[in-house]
C-alpha positions as CSV (number, residue, x, y, z in Angstrom):
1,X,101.4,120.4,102.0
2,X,103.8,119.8,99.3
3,X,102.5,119.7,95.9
4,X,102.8,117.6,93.0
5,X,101.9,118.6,89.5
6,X,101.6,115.6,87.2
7,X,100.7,115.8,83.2
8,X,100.5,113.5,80.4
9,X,100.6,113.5,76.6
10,X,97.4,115.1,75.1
11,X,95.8,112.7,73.2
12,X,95.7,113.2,69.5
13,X,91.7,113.5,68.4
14,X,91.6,111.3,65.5
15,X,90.2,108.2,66.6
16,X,89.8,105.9,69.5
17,X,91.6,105.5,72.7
18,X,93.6,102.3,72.5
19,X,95.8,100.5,74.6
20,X,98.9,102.1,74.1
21,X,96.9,105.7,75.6
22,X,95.4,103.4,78.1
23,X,99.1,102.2,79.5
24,X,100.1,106.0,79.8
25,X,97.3,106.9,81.4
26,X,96.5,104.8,83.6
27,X,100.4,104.5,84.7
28,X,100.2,108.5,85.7
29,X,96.7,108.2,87.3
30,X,98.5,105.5,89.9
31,X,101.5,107.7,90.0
32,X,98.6,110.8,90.9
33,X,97.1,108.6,93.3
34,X,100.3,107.6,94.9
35,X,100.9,111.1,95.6
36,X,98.0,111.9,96.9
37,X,97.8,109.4,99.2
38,X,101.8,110.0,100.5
39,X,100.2,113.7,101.3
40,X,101.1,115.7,98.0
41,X,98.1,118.3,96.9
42,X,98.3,116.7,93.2
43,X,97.1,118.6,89.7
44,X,96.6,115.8,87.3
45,X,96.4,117.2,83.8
46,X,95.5,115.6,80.9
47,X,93.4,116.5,77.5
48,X,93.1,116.3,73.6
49,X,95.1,117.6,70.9
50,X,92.5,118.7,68.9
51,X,94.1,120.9,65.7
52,X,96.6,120.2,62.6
53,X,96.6,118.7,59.3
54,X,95.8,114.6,59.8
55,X,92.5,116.1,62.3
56,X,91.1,118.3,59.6
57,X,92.0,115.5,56.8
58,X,90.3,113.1,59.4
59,X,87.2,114.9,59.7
60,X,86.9,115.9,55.9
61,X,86.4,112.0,55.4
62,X,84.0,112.0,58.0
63,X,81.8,114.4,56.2
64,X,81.7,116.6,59.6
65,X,83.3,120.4,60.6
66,X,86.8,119.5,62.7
67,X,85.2,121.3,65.8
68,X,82.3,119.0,65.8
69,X,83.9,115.5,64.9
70,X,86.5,116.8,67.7
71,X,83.8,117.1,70.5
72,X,82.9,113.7,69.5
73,X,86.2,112.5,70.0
74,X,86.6,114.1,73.2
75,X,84.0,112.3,74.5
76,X,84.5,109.5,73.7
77,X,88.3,109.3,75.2
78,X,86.5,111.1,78.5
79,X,84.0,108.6,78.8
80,X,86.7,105.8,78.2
81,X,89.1,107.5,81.5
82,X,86.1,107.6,84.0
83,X,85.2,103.7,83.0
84,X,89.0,103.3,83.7
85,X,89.1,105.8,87.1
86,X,92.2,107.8,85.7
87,X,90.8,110.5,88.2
88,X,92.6,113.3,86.6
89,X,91.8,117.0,87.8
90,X,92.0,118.8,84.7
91,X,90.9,118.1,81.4
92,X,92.3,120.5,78.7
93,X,91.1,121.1,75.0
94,X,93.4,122.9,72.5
95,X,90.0,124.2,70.9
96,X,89.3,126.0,74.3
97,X,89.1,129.2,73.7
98,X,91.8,129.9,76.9
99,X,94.0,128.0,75.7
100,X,94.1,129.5,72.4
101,X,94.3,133.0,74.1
102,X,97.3,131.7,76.3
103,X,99.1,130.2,73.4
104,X,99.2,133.1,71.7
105,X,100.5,134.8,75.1
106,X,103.7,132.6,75.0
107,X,104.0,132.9,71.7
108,X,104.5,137.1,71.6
109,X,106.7,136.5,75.1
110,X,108.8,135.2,73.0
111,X,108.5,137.8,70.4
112,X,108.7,140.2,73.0
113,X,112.8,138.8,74.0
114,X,112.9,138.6,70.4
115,X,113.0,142.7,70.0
116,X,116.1,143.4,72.5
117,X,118.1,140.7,69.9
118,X,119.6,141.6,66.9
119,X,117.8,140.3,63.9
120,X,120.1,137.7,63.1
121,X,119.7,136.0,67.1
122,X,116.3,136.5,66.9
123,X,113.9,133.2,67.5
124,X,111.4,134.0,65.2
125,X,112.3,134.0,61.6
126,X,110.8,134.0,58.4
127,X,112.0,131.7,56.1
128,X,110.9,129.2,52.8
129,X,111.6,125.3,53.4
130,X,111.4,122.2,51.4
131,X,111.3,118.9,53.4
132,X,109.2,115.3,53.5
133,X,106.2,115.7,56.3
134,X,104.8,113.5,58.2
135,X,101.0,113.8,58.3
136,X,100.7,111.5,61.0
137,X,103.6,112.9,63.5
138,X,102.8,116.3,62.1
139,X,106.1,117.2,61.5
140,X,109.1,117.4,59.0
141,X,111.3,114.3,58.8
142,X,115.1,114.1,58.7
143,X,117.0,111.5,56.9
144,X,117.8,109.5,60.4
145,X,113.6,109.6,60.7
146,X,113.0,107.2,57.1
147,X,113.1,104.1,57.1
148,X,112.9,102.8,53.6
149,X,111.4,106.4,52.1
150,X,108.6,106.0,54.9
151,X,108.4,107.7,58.4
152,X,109.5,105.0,61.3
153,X,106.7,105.9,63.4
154,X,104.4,105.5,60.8
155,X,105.4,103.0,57.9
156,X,102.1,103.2,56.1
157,X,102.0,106.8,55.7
158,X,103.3,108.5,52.2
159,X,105.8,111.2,52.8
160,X,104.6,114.4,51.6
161,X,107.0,116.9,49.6
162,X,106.3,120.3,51.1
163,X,107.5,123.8,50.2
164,X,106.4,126.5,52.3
165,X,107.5,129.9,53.5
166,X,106.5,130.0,57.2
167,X,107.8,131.9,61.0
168,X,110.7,129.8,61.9
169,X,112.3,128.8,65.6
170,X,115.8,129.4,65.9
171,X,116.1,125.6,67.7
172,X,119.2,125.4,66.5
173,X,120.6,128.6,69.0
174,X,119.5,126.3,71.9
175,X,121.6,123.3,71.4
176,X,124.5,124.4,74.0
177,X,121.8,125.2,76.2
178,X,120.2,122.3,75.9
179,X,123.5,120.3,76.5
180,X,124.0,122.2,79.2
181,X,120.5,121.2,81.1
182,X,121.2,117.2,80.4
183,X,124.6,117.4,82.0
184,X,123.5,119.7,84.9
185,X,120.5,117.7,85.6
186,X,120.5,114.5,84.4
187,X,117.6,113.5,85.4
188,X,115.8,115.9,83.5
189,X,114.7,113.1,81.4
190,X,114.6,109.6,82.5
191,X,114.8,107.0,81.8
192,X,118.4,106.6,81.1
193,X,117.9,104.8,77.5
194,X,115.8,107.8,76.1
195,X,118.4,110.6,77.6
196,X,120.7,108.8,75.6
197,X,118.9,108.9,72.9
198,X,118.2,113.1,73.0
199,X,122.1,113.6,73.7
200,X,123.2,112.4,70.7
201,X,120.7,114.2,69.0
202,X,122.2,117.3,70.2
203,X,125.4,115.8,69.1
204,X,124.7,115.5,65.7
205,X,123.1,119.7,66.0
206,X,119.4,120.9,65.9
207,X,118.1,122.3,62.8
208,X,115.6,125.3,63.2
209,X,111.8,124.5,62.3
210,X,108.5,125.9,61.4
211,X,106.1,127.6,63.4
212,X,103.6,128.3,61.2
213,X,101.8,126.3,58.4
214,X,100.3,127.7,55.5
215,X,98.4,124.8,54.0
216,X,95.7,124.1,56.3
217,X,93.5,126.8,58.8
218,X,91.9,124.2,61.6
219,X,94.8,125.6,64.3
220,X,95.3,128.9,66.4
221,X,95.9,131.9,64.1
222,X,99.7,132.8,64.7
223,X,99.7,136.2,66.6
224,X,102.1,137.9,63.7
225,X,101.4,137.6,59.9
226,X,104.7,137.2,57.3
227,X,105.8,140.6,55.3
228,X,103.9,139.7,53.0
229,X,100.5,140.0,55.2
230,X,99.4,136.5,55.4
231,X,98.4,134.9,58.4
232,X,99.4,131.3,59.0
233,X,98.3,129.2,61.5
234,X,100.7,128.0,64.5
235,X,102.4,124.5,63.8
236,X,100.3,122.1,66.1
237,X,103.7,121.4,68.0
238,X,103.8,124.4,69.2
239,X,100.1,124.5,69.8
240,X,100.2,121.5,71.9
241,X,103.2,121.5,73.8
242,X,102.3,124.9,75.7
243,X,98.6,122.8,77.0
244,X,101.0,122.3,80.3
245,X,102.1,125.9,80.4
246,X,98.6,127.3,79.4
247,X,96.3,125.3,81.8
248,X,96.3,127.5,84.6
249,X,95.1,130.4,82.3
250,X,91.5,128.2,82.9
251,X,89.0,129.8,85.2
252,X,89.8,128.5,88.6
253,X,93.1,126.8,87.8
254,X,95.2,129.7,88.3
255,X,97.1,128.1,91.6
256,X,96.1,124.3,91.1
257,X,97.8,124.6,88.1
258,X,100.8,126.7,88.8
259,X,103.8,126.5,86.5
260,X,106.3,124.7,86.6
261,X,105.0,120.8,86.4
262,X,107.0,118.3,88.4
263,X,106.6,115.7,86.1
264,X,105.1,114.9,82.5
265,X,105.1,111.3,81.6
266,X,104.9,110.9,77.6
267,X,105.7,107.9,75.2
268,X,108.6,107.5,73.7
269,X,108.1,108.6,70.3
270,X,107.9,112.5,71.2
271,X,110.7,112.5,73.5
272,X,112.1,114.6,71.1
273,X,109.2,117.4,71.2
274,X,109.4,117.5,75.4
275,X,112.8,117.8,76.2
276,X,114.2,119.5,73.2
277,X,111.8,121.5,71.2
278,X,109.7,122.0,74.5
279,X,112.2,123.6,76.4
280,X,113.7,125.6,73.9
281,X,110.4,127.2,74.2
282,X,110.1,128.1,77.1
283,X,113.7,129.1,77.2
284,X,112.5,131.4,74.5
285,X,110.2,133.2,76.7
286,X,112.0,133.4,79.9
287,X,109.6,130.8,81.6
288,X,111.0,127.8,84.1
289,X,111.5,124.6,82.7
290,X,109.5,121.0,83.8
291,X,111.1,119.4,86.3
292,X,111.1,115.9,85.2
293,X,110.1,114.2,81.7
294,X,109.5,110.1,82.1
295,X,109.4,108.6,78.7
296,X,107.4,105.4,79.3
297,X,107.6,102.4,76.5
298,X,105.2,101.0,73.8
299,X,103.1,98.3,74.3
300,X,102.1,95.7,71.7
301,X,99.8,92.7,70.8
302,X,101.8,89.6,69.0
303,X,105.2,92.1,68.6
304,X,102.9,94.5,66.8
305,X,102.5,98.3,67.9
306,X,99.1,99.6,68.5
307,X,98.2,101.8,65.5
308,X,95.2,102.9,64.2
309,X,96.9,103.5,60.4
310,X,98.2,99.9,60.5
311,X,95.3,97.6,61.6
312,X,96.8,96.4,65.2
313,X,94.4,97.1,67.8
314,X,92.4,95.3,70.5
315,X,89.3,97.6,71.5
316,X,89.7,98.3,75.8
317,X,86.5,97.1,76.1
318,X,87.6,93.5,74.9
319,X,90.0,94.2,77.2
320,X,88.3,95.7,80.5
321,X,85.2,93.1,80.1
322,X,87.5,90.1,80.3
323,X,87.9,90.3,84.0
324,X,86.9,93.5,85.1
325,X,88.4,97.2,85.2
326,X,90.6,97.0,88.2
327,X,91.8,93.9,87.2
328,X,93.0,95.2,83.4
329,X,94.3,98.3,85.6
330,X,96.7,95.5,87.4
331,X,97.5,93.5,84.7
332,X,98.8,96.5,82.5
333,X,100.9,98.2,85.2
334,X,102.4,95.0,87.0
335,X,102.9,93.1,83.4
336,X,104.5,96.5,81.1
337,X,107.2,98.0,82.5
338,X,107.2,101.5,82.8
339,X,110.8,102.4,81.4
340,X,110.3,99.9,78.0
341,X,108.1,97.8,76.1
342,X,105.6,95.3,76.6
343,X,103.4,93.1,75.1
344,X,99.9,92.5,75.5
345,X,98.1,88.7,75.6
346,X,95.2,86.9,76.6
347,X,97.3,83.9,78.2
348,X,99.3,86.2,80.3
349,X,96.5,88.7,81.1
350,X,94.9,85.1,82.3
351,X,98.4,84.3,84.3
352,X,98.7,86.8,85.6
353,X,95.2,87.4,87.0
354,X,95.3,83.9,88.5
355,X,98.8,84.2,90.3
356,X,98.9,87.4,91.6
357,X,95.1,88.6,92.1
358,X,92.6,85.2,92.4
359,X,95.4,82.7,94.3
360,X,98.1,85.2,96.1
361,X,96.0,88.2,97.2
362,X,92.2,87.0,96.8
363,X,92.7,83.7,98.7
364,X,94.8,85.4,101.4
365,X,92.0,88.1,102.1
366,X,89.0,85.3,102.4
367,X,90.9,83.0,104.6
368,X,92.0,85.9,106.9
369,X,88.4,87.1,107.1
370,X,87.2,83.4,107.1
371,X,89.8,82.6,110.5
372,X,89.2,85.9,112.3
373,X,85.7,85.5,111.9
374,X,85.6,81.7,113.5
375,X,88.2,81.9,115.8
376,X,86.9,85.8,117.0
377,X,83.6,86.3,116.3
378,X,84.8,88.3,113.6
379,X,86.9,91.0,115.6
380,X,90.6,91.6,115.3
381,X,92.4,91.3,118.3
382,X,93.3,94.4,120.2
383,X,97.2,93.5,120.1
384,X,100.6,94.3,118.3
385,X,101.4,92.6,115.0
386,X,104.0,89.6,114.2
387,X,107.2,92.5,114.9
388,X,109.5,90.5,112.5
389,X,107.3,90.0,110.2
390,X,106.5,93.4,109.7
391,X,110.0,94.5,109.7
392,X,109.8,92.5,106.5
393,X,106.9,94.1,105.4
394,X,108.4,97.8,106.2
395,X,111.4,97.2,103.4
396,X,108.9,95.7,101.0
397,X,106.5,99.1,101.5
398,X,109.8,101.5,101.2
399,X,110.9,99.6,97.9
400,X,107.5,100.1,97.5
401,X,107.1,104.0,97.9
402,X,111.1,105.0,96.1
403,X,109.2,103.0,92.8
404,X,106.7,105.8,92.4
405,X,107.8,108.4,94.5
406,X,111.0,110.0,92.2
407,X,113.1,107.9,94.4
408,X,114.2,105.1,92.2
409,X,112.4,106.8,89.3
410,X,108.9,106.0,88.2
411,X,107.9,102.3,88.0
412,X,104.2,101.2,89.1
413,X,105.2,97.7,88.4
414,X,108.0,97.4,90.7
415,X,105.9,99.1,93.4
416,X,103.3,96.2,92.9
417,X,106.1,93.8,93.0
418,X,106.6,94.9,96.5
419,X,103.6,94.7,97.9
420,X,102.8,91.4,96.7
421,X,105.6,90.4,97.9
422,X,103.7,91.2,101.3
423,X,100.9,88.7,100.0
424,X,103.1,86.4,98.9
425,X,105.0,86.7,102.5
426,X,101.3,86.7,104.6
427,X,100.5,83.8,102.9
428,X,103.8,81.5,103.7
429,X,103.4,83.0,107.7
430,X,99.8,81.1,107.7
431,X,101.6,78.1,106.7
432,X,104.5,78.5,109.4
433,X,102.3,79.5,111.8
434,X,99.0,76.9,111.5
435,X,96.3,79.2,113.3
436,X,93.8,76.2,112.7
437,X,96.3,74.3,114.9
438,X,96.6,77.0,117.6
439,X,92.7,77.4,117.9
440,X,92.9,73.9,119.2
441,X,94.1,74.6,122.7
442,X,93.1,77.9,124.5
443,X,96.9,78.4,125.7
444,X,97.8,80.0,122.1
445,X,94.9,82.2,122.6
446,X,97.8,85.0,122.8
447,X,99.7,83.8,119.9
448,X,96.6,83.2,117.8
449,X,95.6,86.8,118.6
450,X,98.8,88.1,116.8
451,X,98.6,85.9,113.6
452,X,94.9,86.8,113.2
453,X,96.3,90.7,114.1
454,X,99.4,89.8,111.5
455,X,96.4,89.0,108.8
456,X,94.6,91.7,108.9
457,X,97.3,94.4,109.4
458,X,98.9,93.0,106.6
459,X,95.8,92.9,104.2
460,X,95.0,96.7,105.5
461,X,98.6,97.6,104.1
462,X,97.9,95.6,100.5
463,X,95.0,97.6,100.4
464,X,96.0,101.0,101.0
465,X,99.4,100.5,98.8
466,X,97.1,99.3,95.9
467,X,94.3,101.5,95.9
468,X,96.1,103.2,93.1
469,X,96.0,100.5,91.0
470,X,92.4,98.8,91.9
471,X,90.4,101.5,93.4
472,X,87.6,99.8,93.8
473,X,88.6,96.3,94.5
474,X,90.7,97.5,97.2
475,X,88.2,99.9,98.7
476,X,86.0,96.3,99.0
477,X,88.7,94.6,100.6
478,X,89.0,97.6,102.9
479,X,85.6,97.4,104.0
480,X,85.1,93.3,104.3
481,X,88.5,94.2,106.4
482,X,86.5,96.7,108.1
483,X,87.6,99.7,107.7
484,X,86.3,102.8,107.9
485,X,85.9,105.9,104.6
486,X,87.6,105.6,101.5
487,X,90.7,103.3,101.4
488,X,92.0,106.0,99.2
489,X,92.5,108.5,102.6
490,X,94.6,105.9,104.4
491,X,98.2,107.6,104.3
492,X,101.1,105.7,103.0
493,X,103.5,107.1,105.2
494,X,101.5,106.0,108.2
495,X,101.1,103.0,109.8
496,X,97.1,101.4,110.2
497,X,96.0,100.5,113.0
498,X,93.4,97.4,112.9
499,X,92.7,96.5,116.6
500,X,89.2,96.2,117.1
501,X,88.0,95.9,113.6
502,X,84.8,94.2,112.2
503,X,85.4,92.3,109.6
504,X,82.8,90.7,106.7
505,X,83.0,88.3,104.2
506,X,82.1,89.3,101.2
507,X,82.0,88.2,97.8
508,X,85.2,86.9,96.6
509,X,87.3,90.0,95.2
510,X,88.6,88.5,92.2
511,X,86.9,85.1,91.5
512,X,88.2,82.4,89.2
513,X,88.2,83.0,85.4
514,X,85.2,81.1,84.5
515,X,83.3,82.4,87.6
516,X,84.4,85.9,86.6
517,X,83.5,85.4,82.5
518,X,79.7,84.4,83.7
């Protein structure tokens, strides 16, 4: 069985999940899901960022030790992935003591290549530095990083004048190297618009930059202390970058987790740290690089970003109570696309929800059931499917299947696209083929039998291809479908059989606004 191992971004611990982690998460959880049901053995890994400067500053206004407001946090972000189903297999902490341990591992691996080098080659360096910090990216900015003396990412943060004499990383030895990996695989980094963005970065050259912080302790002690006998703690980049690296040092991991990943799917803003600082890393300490980074988009409410420091947010409950979690799963993977940016309303959330899920897929699931059950005592015929029609269907499900599986990249929504294009499809062949008109005269019993067949085979398809997006509205359509276990087991490289099935009609799977709102 081929394996798949899938990460995201950890999550930064100081605050509340928002939309913006919702979108990335919940993106890679279909992508996971996807996988598994194409036959990969998937390791989805995801986790918290718990250490640095803003976390300690964060907690200090809470009144509460870092360790304790980060468990809190923790949590809380856990809590909000199982309400969403991001059914991830491995949920990493920086605090955790292993992957402290292992950090520290890659670190002196690196110090270890360091000693065959002569000193001035060598990665780590020490070295005295003045620059403007970012408390809330958590790193040194360069001129092309201010906008109007303020950090891009985050305008309403002050710029902090910082002199410190720290271990330095020789980045700037990589950039050749680096060049080197984006022309040789190109698709190291996708999509296209953000590898253009890192190459002419390396253009312009990489500066070297710190390792270690002196000014604040709440991090992993870096393994070697300066001549001078102090020990600083490990800059939180490279704290947090190696969680991929470090997670099979877990107990029971070991294999599950085996390095290299196939894929890490981060936001936009810290391209930067995966695909240049990142592998420079690990380049460092003779390990394999990732095999793919996917740098999705932002997603905003009115043009606005979701931030926490600025005021913009909309709480995910708001969100997930309006019509339901499977629902908000569709609406922010068909509506955002996963190479850009997106924006988040009510009146589209609403559109959407009544086009594609209530009108297109819901209505075409309780007529189907409605039909087979009048015209055959609830029972799908025992015969082949409409053969052109599913010839149809077949293109829609590979379009389908190269959205999510590497083939054409990584977009969920263009993988929903196709397979409501099936709905959309099942829905005009009622209207072409009138079974309420062939029930009429026992003649068509034959032809009936393969539109009812056609229905139900095509609904059985809709529901295994988006059981990654609505796991549990699409394991009730399953079953009112009548089929058997978890919707999630039906293969996607396999065709399903529905002769002979039971079907029941159930409560509507996604009922009108106001019906749903009560």
């Amino acid at each position: 069985m081929p394996r798949f191992f899938l990460t995201t971004a950890i999550d930064y611990a100081n605050g509340e999940p928002h939309l913006g982690h919702a979108l990335e998460k919940v993106g890679a959880d279909a992508i996971a899901r996807f996988h598994r049901q194409l036959g990969y053995d998937v390791h989805f890994l995801i986790g918290m960022d718990e250490h640095g400067q803003k976390v300690a500053q964060t907690a200090e206004k809470q009144g509460m030790p870092p360790q304790q407001f980060v468990d809190e946090i923790a949590a809380i972000f856990q809590a909000m992935w199982a309400r969403l189903g991001v059914a991830y297999d491995q949920f990493i902490r920086t605090t955790a003591p292993a992957h402290k341990e292992a950090v520290r591992r890659l670190i002196e691996q690196i110090f270890a290549a360091d000693a065959a080098l002569p000193e001035s080659q060598r990665n780590f360096y020490e070295r005295s530095y003045t620059g403007l910090y970012c408390v809330g990216c958590e790193s040194f900015k360069q001129p092309s990083d201010i906008v109007d003396g303020k950090c891009a990412v985050h305008p309403t943060r002050t710029l902090e004048e910082v002199t410190e004499h720290n271990w330095f990383f020789r980045l700037s030895a990589y950039t050749e190297q680096l060049k080197q990996l984006f022309r040789d695989q190109p698709s190291f980094l996708e999509p296209e618009s953000r590898r253009n963005e890192i190459l002419q970065l390396l253009e312009q050259g990489l500066e070297d930059i710190s390792a270690s912080r002196s000014r604040f302790d709440w991090g992993v002690p870096f393994p070697r202390p300066l001549s001078s006998g102090e020990v600083q703690t490990t800059y939180v980049w490279f704290d947090a970058l190696p969680n991929y690296w470090t997670a099979r040092f877990f107990p029971g991991y070991d294999q599950k987790a085996a390095w290299p990943a196939d894929l890490h799917v981060i936001g936009k803003d810290i391209t930067r740290f995966h695909t240049v600082i990142w592998p420079a890393m690990l380049m460092a300490a003779g390990e394999p690089l990732p095999r793919q980074v996917w740098a999705h988009g932002f997603i905003s409410l009115g043009g606005e970003r979701f931030s926490k420091s600025a005021g913009v947010k909309l709480t995910l409950d708001e969100a997930i109570e309006r019509y339901g979690v499977d629902a908000f799963r569709y609406y922010l993977l068909r509506d955002v696309p996963y190479d850009g940016d997106g924006s988040f309303s009510w009146e589209r959330f609403e559109e959407v929800y009544n086009s594609d899920l209530a009108n297109t897929l819901g209505n075409l699931a309780s007529r189907s059931i409605a039909m087979i059950e009048k015209y055959r005592a609830g029972v799908v015929p025992a015969v082949a499917p409409d053969a052109e029609l599913f010839a149809a269907h077949g293109a829609s499900l590979a379009d389908a299947r190269a959205a999510v599986d590497g083939a054409r990249q990584h977009r969920p929504n263009e993988s929903i696209g196709a397979v409501m294009d099936i709905a959309r499809r099942t829905n005009e062949y009622i209207q072409r083929t009138q079974p309420w008109v062939l029930a009429k005269d026992p003649a068509n019993a034959p032809q009936l039998d393969t539109v009812l067949t056609t229905l139900a085979a095509s609904l059985a398809h809709c529901a295994a291809w988006l059981a990654p997006v609505m796991p549990e509205k699409m394991q009730a359509m399953w079953e009112q479908l009548g089929g058997a276990g978890a919707v999630t087991a039906a293969r996607l490289d396999q065709p399903i059989d529905v002769s002979g099935w039971k079907v029941t009609k159930g409560a509507p799977l996604f009922p009108k606004p106001e019906a749903a709102k009560e």
